[in-house]
N, C-alpha and C positions, 0 to 999 in steps of 0.2 A: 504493500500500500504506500510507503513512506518513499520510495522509489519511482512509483506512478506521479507520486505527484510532484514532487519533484521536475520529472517529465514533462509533466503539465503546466508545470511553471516558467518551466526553461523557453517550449514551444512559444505560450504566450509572450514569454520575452523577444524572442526573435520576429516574430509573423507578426503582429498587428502594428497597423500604423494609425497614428492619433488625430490624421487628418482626413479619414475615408468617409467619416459621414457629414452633416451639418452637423454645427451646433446649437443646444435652444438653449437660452437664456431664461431661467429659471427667478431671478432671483428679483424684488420688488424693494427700489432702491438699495440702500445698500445691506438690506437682509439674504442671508443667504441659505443655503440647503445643507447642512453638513452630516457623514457617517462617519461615524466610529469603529472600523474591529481594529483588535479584537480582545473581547473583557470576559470573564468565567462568571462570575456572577456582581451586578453594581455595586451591590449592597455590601457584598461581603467576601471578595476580593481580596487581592493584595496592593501592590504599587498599580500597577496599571488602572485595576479597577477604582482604585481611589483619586487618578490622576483624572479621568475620565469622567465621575460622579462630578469633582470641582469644576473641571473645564467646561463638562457638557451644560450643566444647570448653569453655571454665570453666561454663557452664550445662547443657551435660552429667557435669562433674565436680558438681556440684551437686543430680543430680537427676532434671533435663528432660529433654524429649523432643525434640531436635531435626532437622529436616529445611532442606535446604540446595537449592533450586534453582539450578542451573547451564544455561550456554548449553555445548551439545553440541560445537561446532567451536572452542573453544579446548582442546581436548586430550581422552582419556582419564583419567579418575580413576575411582580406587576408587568402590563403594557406600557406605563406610562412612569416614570420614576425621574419626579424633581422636574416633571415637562418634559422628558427626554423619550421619545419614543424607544421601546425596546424590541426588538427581534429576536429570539431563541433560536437557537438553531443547533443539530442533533450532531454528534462530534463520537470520533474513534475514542472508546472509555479505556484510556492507557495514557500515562505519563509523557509519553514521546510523541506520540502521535498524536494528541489531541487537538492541539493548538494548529499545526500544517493540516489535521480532515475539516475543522471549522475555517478555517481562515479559506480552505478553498470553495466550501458551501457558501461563503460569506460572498467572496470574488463572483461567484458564479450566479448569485442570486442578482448582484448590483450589475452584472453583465448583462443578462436576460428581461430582468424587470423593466415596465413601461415607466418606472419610476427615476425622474433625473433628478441627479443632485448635482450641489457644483464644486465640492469638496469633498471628497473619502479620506480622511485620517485613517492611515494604518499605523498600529501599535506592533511592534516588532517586526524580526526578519521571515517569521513564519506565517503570519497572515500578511505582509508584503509585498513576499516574492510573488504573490498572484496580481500584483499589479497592474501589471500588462494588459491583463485580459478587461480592462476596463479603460483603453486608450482607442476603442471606436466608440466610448461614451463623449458625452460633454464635457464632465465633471476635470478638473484637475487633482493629482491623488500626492499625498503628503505620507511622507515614512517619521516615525518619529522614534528615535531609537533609545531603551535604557536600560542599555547595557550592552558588550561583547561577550553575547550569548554564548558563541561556543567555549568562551574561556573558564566558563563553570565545571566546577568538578565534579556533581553529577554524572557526567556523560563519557560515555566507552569513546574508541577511537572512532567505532561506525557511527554515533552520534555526535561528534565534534566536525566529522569532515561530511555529515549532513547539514552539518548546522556552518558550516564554512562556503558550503551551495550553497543555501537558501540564502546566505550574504549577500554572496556575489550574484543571483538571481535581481535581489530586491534592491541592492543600490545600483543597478542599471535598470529600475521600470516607473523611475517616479518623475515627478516636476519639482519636490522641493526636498529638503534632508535638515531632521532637524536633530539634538541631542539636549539630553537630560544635567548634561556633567559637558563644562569645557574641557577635560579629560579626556574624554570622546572624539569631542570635533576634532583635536590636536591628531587623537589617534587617526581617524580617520583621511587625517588629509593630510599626514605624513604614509603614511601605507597605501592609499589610494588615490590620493591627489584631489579628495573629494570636498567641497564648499559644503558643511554643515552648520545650519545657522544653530545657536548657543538660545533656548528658552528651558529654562533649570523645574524642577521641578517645585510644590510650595506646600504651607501651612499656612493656617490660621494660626494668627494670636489670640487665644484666649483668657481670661481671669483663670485662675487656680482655684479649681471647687476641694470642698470638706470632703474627707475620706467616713463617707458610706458604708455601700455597696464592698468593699475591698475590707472591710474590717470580717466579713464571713472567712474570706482566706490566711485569718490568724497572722496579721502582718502590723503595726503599727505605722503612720504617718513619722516620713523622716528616717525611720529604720530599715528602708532593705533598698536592696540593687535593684533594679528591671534592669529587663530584656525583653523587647515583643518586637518578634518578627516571624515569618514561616517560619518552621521548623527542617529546616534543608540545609545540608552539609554547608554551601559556603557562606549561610549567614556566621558561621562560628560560634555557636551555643556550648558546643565542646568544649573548646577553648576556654571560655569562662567559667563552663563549670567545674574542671580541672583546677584553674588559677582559683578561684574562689572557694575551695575547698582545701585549701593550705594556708588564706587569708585566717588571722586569729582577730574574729570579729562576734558579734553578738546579730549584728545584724544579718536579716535576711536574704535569698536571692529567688526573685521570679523568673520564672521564664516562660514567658505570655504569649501564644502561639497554637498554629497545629499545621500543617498541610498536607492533604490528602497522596497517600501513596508513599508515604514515607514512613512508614513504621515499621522497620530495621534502624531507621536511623534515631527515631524517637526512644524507640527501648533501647538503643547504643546511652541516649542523655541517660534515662532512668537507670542505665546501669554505673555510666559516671558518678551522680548522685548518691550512689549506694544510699547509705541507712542515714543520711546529711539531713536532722529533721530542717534544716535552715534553708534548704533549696526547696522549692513551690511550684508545682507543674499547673496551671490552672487551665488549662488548654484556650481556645479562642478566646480574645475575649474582645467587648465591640461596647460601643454607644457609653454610660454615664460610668460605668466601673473603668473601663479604658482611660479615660479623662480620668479619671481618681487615680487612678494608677498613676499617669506621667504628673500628677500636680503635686503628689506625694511621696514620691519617691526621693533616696540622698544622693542617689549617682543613676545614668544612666548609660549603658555600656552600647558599644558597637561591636564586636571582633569579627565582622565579618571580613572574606578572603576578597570577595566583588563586589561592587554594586554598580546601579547607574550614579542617583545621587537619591539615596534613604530619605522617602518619607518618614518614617517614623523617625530616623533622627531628627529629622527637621521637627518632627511636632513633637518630639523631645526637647529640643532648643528654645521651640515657641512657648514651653509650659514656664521657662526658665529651670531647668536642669541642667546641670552639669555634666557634660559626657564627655566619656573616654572613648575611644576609638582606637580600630588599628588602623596603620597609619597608609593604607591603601591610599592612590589619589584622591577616588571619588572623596574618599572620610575626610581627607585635609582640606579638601575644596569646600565640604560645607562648613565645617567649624572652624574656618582659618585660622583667627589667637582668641578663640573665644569659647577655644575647650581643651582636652590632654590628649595626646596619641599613645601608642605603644609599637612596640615591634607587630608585625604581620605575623601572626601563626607564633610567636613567642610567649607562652605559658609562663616564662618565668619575670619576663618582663611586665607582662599582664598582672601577676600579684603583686608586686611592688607595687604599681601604680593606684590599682584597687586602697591598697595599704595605707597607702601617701595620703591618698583623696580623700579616704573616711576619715581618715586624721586631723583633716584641716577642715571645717565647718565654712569658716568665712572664703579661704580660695572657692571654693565649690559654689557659694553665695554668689560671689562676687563674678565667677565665669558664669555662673546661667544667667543672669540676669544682663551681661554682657550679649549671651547666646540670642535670648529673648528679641534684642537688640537686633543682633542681625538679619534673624530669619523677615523681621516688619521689616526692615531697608531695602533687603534683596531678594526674598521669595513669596515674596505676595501672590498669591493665586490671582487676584484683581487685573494684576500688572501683567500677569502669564498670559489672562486672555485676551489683553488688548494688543500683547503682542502674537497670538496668533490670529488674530481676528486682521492683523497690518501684514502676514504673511500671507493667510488666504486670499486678500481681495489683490496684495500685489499680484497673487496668480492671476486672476481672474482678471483682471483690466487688461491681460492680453487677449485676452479672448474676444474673437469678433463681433461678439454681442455684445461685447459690454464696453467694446470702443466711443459708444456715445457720450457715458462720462468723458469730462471735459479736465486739463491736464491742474486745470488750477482745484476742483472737486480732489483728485487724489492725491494732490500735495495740502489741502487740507488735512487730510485723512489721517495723513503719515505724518504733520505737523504736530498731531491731536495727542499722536504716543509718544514723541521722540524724548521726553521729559522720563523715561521708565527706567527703572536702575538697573545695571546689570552688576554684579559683585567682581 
């Protein structure tokens, strides 16, 4: 299966050309049509899904017209969520395969359908690489990349140098390329010579609510570690629970998560943990306990091996927490001097740091609240959409429908953001 489509991706990449039909003009002044794949469930997601929920909802607060495809077997949702129309659609139920059988259901439905839009955002290289096949549409189609997928440690040799096709499928089938991490763009356009524009990912800043809900988990406000992210080797959950179990501390350690299809690697935590009553497995966890979580916690930890750029540190930073990190690009790019790093994959460096940090109340003070700081400067979710909202229409004013705007209208437009901070 994983080979066919592949195939099918490749085809569509070579054979269609984007100028065989007309174009129709969809869009009633400067409101536009936009799709989304590809997300597992809105609601309850991970990075993607959560990037998607913020951007999709503020560009329907805005205006647009948005459509959200979803893989069908991560849950029931609504048709309509936050305004955002949703599409379910039916996906190969296996780890590897799920995301390349939807993303091609997804290609194939926006191919065929009487339905035009004038923007398809594709979320990775596996719903991507079917790009092509939507270039005798109207629509202009946007890659938006977070992360260098095959670099995960997850994946066998056969699933790295698929996942190194579907790359190079999908950065040859778009009009625009965008990344999550200036780490990325660097990457990219030193290895491939390729122009990827820099829109980071974001957080709210919120007030810091009273711990609740989290007081069931036998933890006190101020006394324990987090951690919430999937539960997948290269977030580095290991890692901390190793260092943090040599830590001589009173305090707790959570570790706030789950992801489906990984439980070898969860009973690997459960078995680091041993009989440690100070580590907390609380599995998912979403909505006003989440928010208790990061507003009461004394440190929040990163050790991951990859990332694009970590929402959840970001809304780690926004609660004002002080986090550690390994010192991966992605991790230094978010927290520039306004948290701790550690060695990558270094256990022993990780408890020292841990050690240091619970030791000193006011550092810890004093860098989140710097943290806090930066996420409101440079990751505004606000700011993210206006900057992809000056992305889409740049596409689309070349289009010969939409030549009639007039050149002093779209220097309006792009005057209207140019004020939006980049870090």
């Amino acid at each position: 299966m994983a080979s066919f489509v592949i195939r099918l991706a490749a085809i569509a990449s070579l054979n269609l050309k984007s100028d065989e039909t007309p174009l129709k003009f969809t869009m009633i002044g400067f409101s536009m049509k936009i799709a989304f794949s590809l997300v597992k469930n809105t609601l309850r997601g991970g990075g993607i899904e959560k990037y998607t929920l913020e951007l999709g909802s503020r560009l329907v607060q805005r205006g647009h017209d948005v459509t959200v495809f979803s893989m069908k077997h991560y849950g029931n949702v609504e048709t309509k969520i936050a305004g955002m129309r949703v599409v379910s659609l039916p996906s190969i139920k296996h780890s590897s395969l799920e995301k390349i059988s939807t993303g091609a259901m997804a290609a194939l439905h926006l191919a065929l359908s009487s339905e035009e839009f004038d923007i398809v955002h594709f979320h990775s290289i596996a719903a991507g690489a079917f790009g092509r096949m939507l270039k005798n549409r109207a629509c202009k189609t946007v890659l938006q990349m977070h992360g260098i997928e095959w670099q995960r440690s997850r994946w066998n040799m056969l699933g790295t140098n698929m996942l190194k096709a579907l790359e190079w499928i999908s950065l040859k089938s778009h009009d625009a390329y965008t990344a999550v991490s200036q780490t990325q763009c660097s990457y990219y356009r030193n290895a491939m010579g390729l122009n990827m524009t820099y829109i980071p990912t974001g957080a709210e800043v919120f007030e810091p609510c009273n711990a609740h809900e989290i007081l069931d988990l036998n933890i006190k406000p101020g006394n324990y570690v987090l951690f919430a992210s999937r539960l997948v080797r290269e977030k580095g959950a290991h890692y901390l629970i190793e260092a943090f179990r040599r830590v001589q501390t009173e305090c707790k350690l959570v570790i706030a998560g789950d992801a489906n299809g990984e439980e070898a690697y969860k009973n690997e935590l459960r078995q680091l943990a041993g009989a440690d009553p100070r580590i907390i497995f609380p599995g998912f966890v979403e909505g006003r306990k989440l928010k208790e979580l990061f507003s009461n916690s004394a440190l929040y930890v990163q050790p991951s091996e990859m990332e694009g750029l970590s929402i959840a540190l970001l809304e780690a930073m926004s609660y004002g927490n002080c986090c550690l990190v390994s010192d991966i690009p992605e991790n230094r790019e978010a927290i520039a001097d306004c948290g701790v790093s550690f060695q990558n994959a270094n256990t022993k460096d990780l408890r020292v740091k841990l050690t240091e940090l619970l030791n000193a109340p006011d550092i810890r003070h004093s860098l989140g609240q710097r943290a806090r700081c930066r996420v409101k400067d440079h990751f505004s979710w606000d700011a993210i959409a206006s900057n992809f909202e000056e992305l889409y229409r740049n596409l689309l004013v070349s289009r010969p429908s939409v030549q009639r705007y007039s050149a002093m209208e779209s220097g309006a437009l792009i005057s209207a953001h140019a004020g939006t901070k980049n870090p």
